[in-house]
C-alpha positions as CSV (number, residue, x, y, z in Angstrom):
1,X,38.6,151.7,128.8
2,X,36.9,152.5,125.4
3,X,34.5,155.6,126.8
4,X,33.7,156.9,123.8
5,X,33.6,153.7,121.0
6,X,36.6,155.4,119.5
7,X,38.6,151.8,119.4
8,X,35.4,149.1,118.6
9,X,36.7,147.6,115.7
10,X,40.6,147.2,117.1
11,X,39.6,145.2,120.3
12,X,38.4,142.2,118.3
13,X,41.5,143.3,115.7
14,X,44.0,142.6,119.5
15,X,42.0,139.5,119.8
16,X,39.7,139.5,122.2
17,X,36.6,137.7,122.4
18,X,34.4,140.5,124.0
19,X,34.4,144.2,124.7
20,X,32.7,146.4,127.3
21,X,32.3,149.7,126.8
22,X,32.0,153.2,129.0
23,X,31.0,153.7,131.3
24,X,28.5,156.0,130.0
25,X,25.9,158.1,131.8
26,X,22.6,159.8,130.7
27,X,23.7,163.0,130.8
28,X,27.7,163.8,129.2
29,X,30.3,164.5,131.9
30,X,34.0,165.7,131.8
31,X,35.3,163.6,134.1
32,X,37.2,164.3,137.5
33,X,40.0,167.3,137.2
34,X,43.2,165.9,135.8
35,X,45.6,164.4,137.0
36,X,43.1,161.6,137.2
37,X,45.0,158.4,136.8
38,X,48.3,157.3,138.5
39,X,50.8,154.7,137.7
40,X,52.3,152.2,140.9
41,X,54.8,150.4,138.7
42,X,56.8,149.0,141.5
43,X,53.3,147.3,142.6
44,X,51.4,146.7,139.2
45,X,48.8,149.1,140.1
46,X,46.6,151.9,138.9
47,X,44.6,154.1,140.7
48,X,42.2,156.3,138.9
49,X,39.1,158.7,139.6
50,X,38.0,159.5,135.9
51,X,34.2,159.9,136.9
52,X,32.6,158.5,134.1
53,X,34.4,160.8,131.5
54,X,31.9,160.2,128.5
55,X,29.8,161.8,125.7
56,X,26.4,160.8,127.4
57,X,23.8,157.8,126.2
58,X,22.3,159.7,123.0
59,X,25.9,160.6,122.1
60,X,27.3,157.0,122.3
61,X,24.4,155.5,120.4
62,X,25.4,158.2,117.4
63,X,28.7,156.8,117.5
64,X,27.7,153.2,117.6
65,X,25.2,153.7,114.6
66,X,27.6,155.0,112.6
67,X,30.0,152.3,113.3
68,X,27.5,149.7,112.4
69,X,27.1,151.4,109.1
70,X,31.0,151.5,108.5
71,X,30.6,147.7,108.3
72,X,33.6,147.6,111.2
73,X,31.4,146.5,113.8
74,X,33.4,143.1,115.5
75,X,32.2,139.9,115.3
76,X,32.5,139.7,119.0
77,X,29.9,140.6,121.5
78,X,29.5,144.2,122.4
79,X,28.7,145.4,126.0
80,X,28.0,148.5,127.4
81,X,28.6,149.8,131.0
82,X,26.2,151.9,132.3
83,X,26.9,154.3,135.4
84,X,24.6,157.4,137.4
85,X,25.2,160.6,136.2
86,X,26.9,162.9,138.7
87,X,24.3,165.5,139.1
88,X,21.7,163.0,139.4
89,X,19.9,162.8,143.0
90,X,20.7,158.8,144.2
91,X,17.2,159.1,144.8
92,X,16.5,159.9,141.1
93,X,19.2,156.4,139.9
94,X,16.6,154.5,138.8
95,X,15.4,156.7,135.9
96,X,18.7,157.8,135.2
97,X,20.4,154.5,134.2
98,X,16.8,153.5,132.6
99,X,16.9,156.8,130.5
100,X,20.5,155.4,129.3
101,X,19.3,151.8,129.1
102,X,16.0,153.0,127.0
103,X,18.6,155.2,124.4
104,X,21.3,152.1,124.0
105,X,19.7,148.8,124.0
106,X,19.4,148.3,120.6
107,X,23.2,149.3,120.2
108,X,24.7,146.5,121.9
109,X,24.7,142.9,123.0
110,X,24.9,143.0,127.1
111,X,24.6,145.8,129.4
112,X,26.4,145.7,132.6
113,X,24.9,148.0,135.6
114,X,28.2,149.7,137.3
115,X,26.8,150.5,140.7
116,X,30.5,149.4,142.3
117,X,32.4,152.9,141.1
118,X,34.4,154.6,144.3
119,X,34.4,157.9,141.5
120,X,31.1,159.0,141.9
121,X,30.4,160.0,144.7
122,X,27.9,158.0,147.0
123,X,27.2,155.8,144.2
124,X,28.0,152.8,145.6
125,X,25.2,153.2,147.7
126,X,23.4,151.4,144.9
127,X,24.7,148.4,145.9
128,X,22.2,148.4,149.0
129,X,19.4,145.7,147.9
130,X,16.2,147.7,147.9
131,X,18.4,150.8,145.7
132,X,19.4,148.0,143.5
133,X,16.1,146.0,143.3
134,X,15.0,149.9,142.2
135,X,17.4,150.1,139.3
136,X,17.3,146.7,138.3
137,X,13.2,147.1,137.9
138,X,13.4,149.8,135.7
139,X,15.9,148.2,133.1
140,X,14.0,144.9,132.8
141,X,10.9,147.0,132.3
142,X,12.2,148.0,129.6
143,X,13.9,145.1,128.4
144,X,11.0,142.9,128.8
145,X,8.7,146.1,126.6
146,X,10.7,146.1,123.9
147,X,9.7,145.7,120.0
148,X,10.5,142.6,118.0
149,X,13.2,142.9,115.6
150,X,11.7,142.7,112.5
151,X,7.5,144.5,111.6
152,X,7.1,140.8,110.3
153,X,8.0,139.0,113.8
154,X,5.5,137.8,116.1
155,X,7.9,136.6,118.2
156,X,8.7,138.1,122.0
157,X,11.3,140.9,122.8
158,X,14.5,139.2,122.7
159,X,15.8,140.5,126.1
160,X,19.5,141.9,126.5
161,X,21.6,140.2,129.2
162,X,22.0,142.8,132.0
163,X,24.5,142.4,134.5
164,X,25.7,143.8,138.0
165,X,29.2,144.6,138.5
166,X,30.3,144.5,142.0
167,X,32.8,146.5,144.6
168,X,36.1,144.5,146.1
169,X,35.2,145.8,149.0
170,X,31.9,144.5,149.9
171,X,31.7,142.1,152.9
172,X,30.4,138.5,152.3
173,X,26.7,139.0,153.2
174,X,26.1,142.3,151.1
175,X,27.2,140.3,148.2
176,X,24.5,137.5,149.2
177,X,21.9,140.2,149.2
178,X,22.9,141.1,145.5
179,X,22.6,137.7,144.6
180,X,19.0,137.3,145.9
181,X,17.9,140.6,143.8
182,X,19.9,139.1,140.9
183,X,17.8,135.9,141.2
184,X,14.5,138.3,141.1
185,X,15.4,140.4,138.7
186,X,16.6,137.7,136.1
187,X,20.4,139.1,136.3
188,X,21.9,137.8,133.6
189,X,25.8,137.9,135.3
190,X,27.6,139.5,137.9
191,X,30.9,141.3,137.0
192,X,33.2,140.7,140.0
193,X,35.3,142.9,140.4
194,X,35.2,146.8,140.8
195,X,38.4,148.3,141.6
196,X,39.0,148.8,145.5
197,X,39.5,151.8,147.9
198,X,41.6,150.0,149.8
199,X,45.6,150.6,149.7
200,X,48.0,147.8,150.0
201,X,50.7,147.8,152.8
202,X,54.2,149.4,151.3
203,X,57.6,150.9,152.8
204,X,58.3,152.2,150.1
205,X,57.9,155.9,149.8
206,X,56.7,156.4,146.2
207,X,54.3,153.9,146.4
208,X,52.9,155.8,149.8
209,X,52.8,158.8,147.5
210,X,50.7,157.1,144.8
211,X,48.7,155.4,147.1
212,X,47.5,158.7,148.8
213,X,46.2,159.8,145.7
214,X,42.1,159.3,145.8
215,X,40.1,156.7,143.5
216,X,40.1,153.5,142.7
217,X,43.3,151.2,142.7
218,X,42.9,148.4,140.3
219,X,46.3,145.7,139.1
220,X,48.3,143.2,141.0
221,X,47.0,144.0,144.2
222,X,43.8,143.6,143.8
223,X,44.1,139.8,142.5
224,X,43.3,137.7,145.7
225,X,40.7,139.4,146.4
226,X,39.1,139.7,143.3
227,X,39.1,135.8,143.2
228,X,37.7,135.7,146.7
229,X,34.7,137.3,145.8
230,X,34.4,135.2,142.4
231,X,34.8,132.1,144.7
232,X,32.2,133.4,146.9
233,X,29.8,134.6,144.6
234,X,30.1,130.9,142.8
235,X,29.8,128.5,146.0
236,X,26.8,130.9,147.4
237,X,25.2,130.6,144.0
238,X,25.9,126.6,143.4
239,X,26.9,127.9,140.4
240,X,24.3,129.3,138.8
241,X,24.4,132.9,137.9
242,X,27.7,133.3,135.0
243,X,30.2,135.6,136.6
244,X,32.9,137.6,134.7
245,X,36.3,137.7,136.6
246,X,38.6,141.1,136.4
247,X,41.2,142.2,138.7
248,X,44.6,141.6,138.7
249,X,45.0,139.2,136.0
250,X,49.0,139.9,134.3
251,X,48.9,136.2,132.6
252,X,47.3,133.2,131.5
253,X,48.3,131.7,135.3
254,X,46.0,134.7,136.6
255,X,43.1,134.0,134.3
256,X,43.2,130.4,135.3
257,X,42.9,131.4,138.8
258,X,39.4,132.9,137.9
259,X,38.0,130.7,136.0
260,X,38.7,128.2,138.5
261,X,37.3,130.0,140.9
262,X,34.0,130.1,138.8
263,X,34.5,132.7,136.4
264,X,32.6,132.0,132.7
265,X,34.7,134.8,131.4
266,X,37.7,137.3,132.5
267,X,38.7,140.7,131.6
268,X,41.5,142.8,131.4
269,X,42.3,146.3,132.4
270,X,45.2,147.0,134.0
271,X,46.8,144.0,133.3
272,X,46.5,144.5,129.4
273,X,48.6,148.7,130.4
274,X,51.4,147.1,131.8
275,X,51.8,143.7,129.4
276,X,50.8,145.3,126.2
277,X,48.3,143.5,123.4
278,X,50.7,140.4,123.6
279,X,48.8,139.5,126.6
280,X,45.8,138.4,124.8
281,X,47.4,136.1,122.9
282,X,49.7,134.6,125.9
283,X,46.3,133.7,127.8
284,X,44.4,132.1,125.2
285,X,47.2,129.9,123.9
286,X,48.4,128.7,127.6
287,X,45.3,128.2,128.8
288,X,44.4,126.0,126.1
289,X,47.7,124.4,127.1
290,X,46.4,124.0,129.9
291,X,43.2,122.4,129.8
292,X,45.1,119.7,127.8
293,X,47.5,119.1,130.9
294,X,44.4,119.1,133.3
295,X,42.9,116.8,130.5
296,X,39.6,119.0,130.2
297,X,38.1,119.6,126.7
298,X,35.7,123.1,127.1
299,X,37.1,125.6,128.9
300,X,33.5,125.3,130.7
301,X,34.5,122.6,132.3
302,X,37.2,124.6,134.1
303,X,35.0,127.3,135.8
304,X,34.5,127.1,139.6
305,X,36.6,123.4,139.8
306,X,38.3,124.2,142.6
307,X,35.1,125.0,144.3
308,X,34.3,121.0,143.8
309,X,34.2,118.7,146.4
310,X,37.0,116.1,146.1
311,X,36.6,112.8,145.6
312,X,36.2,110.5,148.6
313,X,34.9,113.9,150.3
């Protein structure tokens, strides 16, 4: 949502307890032509085809220096979403996101690789194992290269969590081929999901209109599915690989749904449009009701439990 870092220090300010930013590319891009996002209030939706709008990589680490200088930089971790420039080959990916990986790691906490875009075109090609083996590579190259932090520390390069963010729309055995190159590549998380290109049923005529505009529709919609792939991505892994939920989630009810279907985390997008900044605060204080009904104490303790055997099973 936050292309260009304008908004860093409100997000923890609304009260959330992470932010991801871009999606930037190496090289600065307008965007798509305008009109490029659409409203489906009737169904809770967006659809948008920005196209990486953004200031490029050396741009976005300006801005985030001069933040950190302000002394408004949040408390919270900072991620950054990095996506292929538009006029860069697919053959050429790998070096483009490791150009933008090499000019930002230092400015944030976790970087999450956005191969799952339907805006780009082609680019969710990248989501094939070998093209993502590629790109993943040529991050944790240069994760695993990097200086210590201080000209005193002998320590190793702390590496940054990198993570893989995921299309809707992938079937069941493409997404266990990302999880293999996640295991190889020492993938930190997956981000599940992307927004989808497919179009719910409707008889109603404005919401045929909307939905016949191009891009990616993201909201209510998109919720089962979402979770599906969360649930999937969590029983194929046993578990172990952190996933963050997104799609669909309007209320603490729609959170819960994630996490129990082995989300670590969950984020909003279009879900946080339609309910305003109130929404923050409704999740975090219902789901700690909730916990206390299901009489858990951690909220960890909640993620993936309805992928448990029951008892007597």
């Amino acid at each position: 949502m936050d292309k260009q870092a304008q908004a860093l220090p409100a997000w923890a300010s609304l009260g959330f307890g992470f932010c991801e930013l871009g999606g930037v590319t190496w090289h600065p891009q307008p965007g798509n032509e305008k009109p490029r996002m659409f409203r489906a209030p009737a169904s809770r939706a967006l659809i948008n085809r920005m196209g990486f709008n953004n200031p490029g990589a050396e741009q976005l680490a300006v801005t985030l220096a001069a933040w950190r200088k302000s002394g408004l930089w949040p408390a919270h971790p900072v991620g950054i979403n990095l996506g292929k420039s538009k006029i860069t080959p697919l053959a050429e990916a790998a070096d483009d996101y490791a150009k933008s990986f090499q000019a930002l790691r230092d400015c944030a906490d976790f970087f999450v690789v956005n191969v799952s875009s339907p805006n780009t075109p082609n680019l969710r090609r990248l989501q094939d194992k070998e093209a993502l083996d590629d790109i993943l590579a040529a991050l944790q190259e240069i994760n695993q290269a990097a200086p210590p932090a201080s000209p005193n520390s002998h320590s190793p390069p702390a590496a940054k969590p990198v993570l893989v963010k995921v299309a809707p729309d992938l079937e069941w055995n493409a997404l266990d081929e990302i999880l293999e190159v996640a295991a190889l590549r020492k993938v930190a998380g997956l981000v599940a999901t992307n927004t989808t290109i497919a179009r719910p049923e409707t008889a109603d005529p404005k919401l045929k209109t909307v939905h016949m505009e191009g891009g990616g529709l993201s909201g209510a919609p998109l919720r089962l599915r979402s979770t599906e792939v969360v649930r999937h991505l969590h029983r194929q892994s046993n578990g172990g690989i952190p996933i963050i939920g997104v799609g669909g989630i309007f209320s603490s009810g729609d959170a819960w749904e994630k996490i129990t279907a082995g989300a670590s985390l969950v984020q909003v997008y279009t879900g946080f449009v339609y309910e305003g900044p109130g929404l923050i605060r409704e999740i975090v204080t219902n789901l700690r009701q909730r916990l206390a009904s299901e009489g858990l104490d951690r909220l960890e303790q909640a993620v993936g439990i309805d992928n448990r055997p029951a008892r007597g099973d």
